[in-house]
C-alpha positions as CSV (number, residue, x, y, z in Angstrom):
1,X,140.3,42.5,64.3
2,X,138.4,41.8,61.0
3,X,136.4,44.0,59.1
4,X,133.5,44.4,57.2
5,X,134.0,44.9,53.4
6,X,130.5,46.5,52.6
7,X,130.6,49.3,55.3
8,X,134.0,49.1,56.9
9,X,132.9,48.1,60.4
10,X,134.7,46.3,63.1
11,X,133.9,43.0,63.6
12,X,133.4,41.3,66.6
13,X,134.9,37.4,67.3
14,X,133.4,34.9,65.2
15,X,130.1,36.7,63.6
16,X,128.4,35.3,60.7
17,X,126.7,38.6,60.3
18,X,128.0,42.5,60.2
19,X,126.0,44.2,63.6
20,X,126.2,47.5,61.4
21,X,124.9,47.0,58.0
22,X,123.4,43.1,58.4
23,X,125.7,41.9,55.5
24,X,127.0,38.4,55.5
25,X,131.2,37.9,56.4
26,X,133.4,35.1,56.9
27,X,134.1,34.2,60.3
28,X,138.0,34.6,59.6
29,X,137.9,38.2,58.0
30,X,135.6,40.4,56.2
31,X,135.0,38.4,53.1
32,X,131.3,37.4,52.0
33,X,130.4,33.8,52.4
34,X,131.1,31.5,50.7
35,X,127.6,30.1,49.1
36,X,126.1,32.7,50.8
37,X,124.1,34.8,47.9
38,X,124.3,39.0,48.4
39,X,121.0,39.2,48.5
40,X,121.0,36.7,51.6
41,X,119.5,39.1,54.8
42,X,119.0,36.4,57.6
43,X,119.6,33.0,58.3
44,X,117.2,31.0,56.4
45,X,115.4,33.9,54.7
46,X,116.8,35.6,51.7
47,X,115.9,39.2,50.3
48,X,113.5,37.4,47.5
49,X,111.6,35.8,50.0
50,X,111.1,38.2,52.4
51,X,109.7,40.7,49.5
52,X,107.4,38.0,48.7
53,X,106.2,38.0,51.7
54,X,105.7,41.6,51.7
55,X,103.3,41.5,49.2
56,X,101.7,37.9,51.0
57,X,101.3,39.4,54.4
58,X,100.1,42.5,53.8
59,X,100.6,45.1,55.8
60,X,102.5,42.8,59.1
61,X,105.4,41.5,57.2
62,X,105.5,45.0,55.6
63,X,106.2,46.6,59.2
64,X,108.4,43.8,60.7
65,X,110.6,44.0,57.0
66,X,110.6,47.4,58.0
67,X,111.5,47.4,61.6
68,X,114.0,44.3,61.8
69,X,117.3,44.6,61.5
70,X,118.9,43.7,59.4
71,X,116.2,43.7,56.8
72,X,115.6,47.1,57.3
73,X,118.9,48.0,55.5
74,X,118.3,46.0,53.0
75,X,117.3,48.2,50.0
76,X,115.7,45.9,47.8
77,X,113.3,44.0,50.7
78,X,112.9,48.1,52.1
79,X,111.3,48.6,48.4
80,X,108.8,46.1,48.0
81,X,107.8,46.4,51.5
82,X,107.4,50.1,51.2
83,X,105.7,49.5,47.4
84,X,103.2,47.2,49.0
85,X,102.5,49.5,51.8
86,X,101.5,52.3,49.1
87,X,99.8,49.6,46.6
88,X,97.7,48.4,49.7
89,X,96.9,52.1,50.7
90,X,96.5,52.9,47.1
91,X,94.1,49.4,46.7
92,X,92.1,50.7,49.5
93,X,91.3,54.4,48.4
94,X,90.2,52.9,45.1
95,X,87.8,50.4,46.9
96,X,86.5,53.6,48.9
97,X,85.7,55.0,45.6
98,X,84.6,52.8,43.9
99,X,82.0,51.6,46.8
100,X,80.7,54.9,46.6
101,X,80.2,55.3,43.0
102,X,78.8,51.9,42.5
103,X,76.5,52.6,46.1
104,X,75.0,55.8,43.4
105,X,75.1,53.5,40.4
106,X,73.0,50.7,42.5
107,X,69.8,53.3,42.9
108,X,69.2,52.5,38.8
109,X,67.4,49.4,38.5
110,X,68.7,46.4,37.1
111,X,71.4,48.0,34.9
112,X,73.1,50.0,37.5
113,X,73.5,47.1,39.4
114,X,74.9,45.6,36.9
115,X,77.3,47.7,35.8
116,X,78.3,47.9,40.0
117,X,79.0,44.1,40.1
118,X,81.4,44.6,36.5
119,X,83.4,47.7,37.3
120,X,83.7,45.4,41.4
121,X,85.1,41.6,39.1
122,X,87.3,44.4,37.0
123,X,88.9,46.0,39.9
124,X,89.5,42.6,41.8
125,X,90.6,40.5,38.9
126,X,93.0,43.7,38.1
127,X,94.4,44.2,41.5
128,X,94.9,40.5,42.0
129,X,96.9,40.1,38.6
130,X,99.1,43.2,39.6
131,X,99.8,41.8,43.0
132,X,101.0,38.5,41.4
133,X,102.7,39.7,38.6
134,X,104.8,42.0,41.7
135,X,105.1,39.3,43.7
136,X,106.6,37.0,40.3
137,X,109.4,39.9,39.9
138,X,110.0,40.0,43.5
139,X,110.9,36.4,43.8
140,X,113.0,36.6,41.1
141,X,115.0,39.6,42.1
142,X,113.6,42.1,40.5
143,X,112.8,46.0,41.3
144,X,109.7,46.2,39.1
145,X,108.6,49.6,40.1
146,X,104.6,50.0,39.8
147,X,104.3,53.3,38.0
148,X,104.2,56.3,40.3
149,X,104.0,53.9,43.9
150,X,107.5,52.4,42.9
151,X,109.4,55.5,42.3
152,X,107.8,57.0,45.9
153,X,108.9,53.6,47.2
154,X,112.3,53.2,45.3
155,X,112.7,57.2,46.9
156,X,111.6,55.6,50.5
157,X,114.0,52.8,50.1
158,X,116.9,54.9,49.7
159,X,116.7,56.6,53.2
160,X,118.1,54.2,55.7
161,X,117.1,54.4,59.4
């Protein structure tokens, strides 16, 4: 009976797939692949696709990433689907903020209305560029940890259901 050569598992018949730790095998032992890249989680979707789409489909790919075996053993897609969980939370306490401040700013005449619909195109254009310069590293394979949100994600990652 073959193996697996990333956590040791038996494996059962002719699997493309180890049951335990979702890592790809040979159908005749406990090899990798061949073709098949690490970072490969499913049939059809690799790890830099599905963190892409972590960031894209905020917050329902972020749950089923995080639900769905086997990419929920996957470190690197468990990252950037818990860091865009955070950024998302962290994007929406901002917005809460900032609503209220600019709500006080908007009861001065002309310039605090002003200054409202500035600090609103600064905040969007900024959270927009952050999101695509994440989504950038993610489809390349990178862990690009947003400061303080990636290392609470990176330390979420690391626990594995």
């Amino acid at each position: 009976m073959a193996t697996c050569t990333k956590c040791g598992a038996a494996l059962a018949g002719d699997v493309a797939f180890c049951s335990s730790c979702g890592s790809p095998v040979k159908a005749g032992g406990g090899t990798p692949q061949a073709g098949a890249a690490s970072s490969l989680s499913m049939p059809g979707i690799a790890s830099n696709v599905a963190a892409l789409l972590c960031y894209i489909l905020w917050p329902v790919a972020c749950l089923f990433f995080l639900m769905v075996g086997p990419y929920n053993k996957d470190k690197f897609v468990r990252f950037h689907a818990f860091q865009a969980v955070f950024l998302g939370l962290v994007a929406m306490g901002v917005a809460f903020a900032l609503s209220i401040t600019t709500s006080i700013l908007g009861l001065v005449p002309v310039l605090g209305w002003i200054v409202g619909l500035l600090a609103w195109a600064v905040y969007g254009a900024g959270l927009l560029g952050l999101v695509i310069f994440v989504m950038y590293q993610a489809y390349n394979g990178a862990r690009y940890r947003i400061p303080v949100i990636g290392d609470l994600a990176a330390r979420q990652a690391e626990k594995l259901p």
